[in-house]
N, C-alpha and C positions, 0 to 999 in steps of 0.2 A: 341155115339149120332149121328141120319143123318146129313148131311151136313143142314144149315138153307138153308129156303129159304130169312129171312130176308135181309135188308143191312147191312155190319158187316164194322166196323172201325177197318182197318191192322194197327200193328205196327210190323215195322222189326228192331229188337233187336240189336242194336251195343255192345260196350263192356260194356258199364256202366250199363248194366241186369245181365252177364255171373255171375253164382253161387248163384243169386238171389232167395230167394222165390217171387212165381208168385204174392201172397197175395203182399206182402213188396214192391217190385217195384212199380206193380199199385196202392198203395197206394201214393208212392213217385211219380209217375209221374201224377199222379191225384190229383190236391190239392183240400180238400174238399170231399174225400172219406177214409174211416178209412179203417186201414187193415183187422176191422172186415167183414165190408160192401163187402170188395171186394172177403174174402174169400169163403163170402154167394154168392155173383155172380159166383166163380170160379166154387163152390160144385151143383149151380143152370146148372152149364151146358153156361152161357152168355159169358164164356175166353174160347178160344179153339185155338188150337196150333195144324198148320199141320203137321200131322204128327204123334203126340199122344193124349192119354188122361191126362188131368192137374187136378193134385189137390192143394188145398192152399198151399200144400207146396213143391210141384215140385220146382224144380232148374232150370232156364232159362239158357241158352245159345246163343254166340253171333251169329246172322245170324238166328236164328228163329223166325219165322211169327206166331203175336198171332191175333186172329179176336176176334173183342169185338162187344158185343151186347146189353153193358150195354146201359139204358134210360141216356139221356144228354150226352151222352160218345158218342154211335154208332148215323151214319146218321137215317136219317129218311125217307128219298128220296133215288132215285139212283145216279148213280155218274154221273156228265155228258161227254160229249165226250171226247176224248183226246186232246187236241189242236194237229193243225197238225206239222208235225216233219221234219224239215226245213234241217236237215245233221244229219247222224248217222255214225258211222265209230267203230270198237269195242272197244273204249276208250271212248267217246263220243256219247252224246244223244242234238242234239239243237231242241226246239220247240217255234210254234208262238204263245205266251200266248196273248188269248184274253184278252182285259179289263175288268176288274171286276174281276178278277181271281187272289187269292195268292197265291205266289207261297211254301210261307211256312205257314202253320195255326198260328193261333195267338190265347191265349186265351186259357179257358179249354174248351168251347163249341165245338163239331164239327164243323169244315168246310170243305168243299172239297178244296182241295191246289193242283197245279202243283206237287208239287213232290209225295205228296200221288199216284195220276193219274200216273206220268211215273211208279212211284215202283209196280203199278199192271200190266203196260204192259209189263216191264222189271224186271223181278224178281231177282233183283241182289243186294245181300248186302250191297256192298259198294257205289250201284248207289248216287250222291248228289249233289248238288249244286253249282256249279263254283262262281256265283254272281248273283245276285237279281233286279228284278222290281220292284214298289210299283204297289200296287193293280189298280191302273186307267192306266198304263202305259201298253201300247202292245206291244207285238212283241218278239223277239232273246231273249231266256232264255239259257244257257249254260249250260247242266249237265255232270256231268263223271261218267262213267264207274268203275273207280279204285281209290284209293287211292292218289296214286303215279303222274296220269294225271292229278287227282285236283290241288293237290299241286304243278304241272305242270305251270299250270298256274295263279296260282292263284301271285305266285311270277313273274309270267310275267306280270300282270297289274299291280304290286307292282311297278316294271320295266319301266312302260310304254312302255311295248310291246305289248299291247294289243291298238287295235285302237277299240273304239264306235263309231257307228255314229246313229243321230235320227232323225226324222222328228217331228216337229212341225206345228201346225196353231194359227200365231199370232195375234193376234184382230189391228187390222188396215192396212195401204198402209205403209211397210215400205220401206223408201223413197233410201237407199242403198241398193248396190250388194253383200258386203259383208263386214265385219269387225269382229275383234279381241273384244272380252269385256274380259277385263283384269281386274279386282273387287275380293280385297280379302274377304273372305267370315270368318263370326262368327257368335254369339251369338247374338239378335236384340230388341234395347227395344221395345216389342208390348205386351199385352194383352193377347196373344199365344206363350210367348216366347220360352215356351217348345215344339213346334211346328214351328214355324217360321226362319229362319235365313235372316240375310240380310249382306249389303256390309259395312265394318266397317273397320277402317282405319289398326288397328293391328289386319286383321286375318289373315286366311290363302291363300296364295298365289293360285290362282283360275281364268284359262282362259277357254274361250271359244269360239271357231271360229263358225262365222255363215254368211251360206250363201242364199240368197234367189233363192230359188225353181220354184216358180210361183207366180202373185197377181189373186185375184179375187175382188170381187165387193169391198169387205170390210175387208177381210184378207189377210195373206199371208204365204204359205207353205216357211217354210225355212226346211236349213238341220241343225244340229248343232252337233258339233264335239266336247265333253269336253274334254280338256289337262289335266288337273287335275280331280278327282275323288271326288267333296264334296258332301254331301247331298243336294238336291232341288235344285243341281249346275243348271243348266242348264234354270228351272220355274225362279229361282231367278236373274241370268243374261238377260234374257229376260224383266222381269219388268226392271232392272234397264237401259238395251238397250231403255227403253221407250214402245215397244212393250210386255205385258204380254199373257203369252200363254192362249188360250180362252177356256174358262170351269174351268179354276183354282181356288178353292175356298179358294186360302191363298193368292199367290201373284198376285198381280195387283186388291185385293180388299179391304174394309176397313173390319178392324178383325172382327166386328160387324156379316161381311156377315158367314164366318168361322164358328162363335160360334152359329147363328143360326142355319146355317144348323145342326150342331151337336147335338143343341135343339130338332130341329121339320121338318128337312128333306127340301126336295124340297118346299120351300113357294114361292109364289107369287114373295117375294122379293128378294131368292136368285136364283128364276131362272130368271128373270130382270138382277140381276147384272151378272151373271157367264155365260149364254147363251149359257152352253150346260150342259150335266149331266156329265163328265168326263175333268179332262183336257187332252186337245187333243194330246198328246205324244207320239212318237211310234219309241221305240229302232229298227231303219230300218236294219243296217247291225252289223256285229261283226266280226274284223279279229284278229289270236292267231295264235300263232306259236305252230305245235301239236309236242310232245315229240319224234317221228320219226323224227325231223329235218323239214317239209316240211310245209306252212303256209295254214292254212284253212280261207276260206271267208264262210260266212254266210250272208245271205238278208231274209227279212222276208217282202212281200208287204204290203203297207199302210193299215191298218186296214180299216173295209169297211164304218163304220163311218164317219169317216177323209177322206176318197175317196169319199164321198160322196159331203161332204162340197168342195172339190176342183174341185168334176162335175159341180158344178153349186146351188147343193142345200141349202134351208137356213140352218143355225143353229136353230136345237130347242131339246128342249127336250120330251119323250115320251109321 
């Protein structure tokens, strides 16, 4: 079959394909496609595998690229740029993911994800994941190269030998240079609890240094540096600092705002209360000790958004 021209959605095959039929896998990794279903896709010519021709019951192996062009499965658009690529080194891949960007798909629906994007400019098997952003957060993604480099490091944030650092824009004049918020963090009675965490007396032990950056009319760029690794650490130390980071639609609002947007998007009311469309976050640097021994620094400049708010202009949304 010629090469499509359509958009086709890669998957590069780890171990848990090797000896697979092609039908059985994508049936298992597609919930909600029968093995029947997929093996009329496979015999339609929509699974193709560089390299050879697949039928439903080819045998996969690990490190092989399959393009799918099944409907609901493959894109529909092209892909967009690469984010730009902040340090490479042959072990290592770091990029500036912009906001709105995940870095791993979610869901069975297609998405375009950071790591899809590096696996098509770097065609390497074991390329993957060091450690993650949420989807509104910008900047320093980590990826590796090898197997060995991941797990490199990854026992070195385990370690705290990994230093983050972030930049923030907090909604007001905060009136200090710098301070410790020491706040152990848990589970939080709210309306979103499966969503939300807050500062609770028995959790988990959770610091975070922050220092202010610059003030402007009505906010202020800080930097912030979390000791410990919790989730929303950093959104949720900021509210309870009294300063919540601006655009946040969990913390520093009432859950009310949260569950609407989730209802019916950008309204009147939640762009009022959140006064921007992202919360303003942006993983600024990342330093790791690389497995040769020698310590890599990483910086990724303020996203152009948040540079913008600190030139001078208002907060608003599009």
């Amino acid at each position: 079959m010629a090469e499509p021209t359509l958009h086709w959605r890669e998957l590069l095959l780890d171990e848990r394909a090797e000896g697979r039929r092609v039908d059985v896998y994508l049936s298992l990794r597609f919930e909600g496609y029968s093995r029947a279903a997929m093996a009329r896709f496979v015999s339609e010519g929509a699974v193709l595998s560089v390299g050879r021709t697949l039928k439903p019951s080819s045998l996969l192996h690990t490190g092989e690229r399959l393009r799918l062009l099944i409907p609901g499965i493959a894109p529909d658009s092209p892909p967009p740029e690469l984010p730009p690529i902040v340090y490479e080194d042959d072990r290592f891949i770091a990029f500036d993911k912009p906001a709105g960007m995940l870095v791993h798909p979610a869901g069975q629906q297609f998405v375009y994800a950071l790591i899809g994007l590096a696996r098509r400019a770097r065609p390497i098997p074991s390329l993957d994941l060091v450690h993650r952003l949420d989807r509104e957060t910008s900047g320093v993604v980590l990826l590796a190269k090898d197997v060995e480099a991941n797990a490199f490091v990854k026992e070195a944030i385990k370690h705290h030998r990994v230093t983050k650092t972030y930049q923030a824009i907090a909604r007001g004049l905060v009136p200090w240079e710098s301070t410790l918020v020491d706040a152990p963090i848990g589970s939080a009675p709210s309306s979103i609890v499966r969503v939300r965490r807050g500062v609770v007396p028995h959790g988990l032990v959770s610091k975070t240094e922050v220092k202010v950056l610059r003030r402007m009319a009505a906010h202020t760029l800080v930097e912030c540096r979390p000791i410990s690794g919790r989730t929303h650490q950093i959104r949720l130390h900021m509210e309870y600092a009294g300063f919540p980071i601006l655009g946040d639609k969990i913390y520093g609002q009432r859950d009310e705002v949260f569950l609407e947007w989730l209802r019916e998007g950008g309204t009147p009311t939640v762009k009022e209360a959140i006064g921007f469309p992202r919360h303003a976050l942006h993983a600024a640097s990342l330093v790791f000790p690389h497995p040769r021994g020698s310590t890599v620094r990483i910086h990724a400049p303020l996203a152009p958004d948040m540079q913008a708010i600190v030139d001078g202009a208002t907060p608003a949304w599009p």
